[in-house]
C-alpha positions in Angstrom: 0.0 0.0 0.0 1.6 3.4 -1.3 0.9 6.8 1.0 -2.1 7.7 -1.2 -3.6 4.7 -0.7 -2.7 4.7 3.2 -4.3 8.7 3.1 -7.4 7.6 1.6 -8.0 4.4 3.9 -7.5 6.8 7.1 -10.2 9.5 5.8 -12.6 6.3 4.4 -12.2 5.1 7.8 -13.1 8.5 10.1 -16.3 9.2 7.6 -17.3 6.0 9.1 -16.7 7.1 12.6 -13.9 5.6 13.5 -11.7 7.9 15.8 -7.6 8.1 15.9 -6.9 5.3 18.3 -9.1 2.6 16.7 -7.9 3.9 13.4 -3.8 3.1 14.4 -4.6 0.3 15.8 -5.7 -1.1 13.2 -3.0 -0.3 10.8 -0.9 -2.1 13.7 -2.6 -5.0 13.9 -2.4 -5.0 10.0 1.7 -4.6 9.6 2.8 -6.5 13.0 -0.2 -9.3 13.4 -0.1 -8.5 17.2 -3.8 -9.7 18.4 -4.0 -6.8 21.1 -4.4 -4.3 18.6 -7.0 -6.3 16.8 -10.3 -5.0 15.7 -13.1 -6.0 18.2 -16.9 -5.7 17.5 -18.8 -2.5 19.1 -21.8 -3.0 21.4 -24.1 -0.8 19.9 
């Protein structure tokens, strides 16, 4: 994934109300596979 693509996956993902933290986490959990920064599901 280039920059530009990385840019547009960060704005995709706070139109869909995801904040900062759950944002870097998952780009963590994507490049290091390290399951405490994996995505849970949100009691809503």
């Amino acid at each position: 994934m280039n920059l530009q693509e990385a840019s547009r996956l960060i704005i995709g993902l706070r139109a869909a109300g995801w904040n900062d933290t759950d944002i870097n986490d998952l780009i963590l959990w994507m490049e290091t596979g390290d399951e405490r920064y994996k995505p849970v599901p949100k009691d809503e």
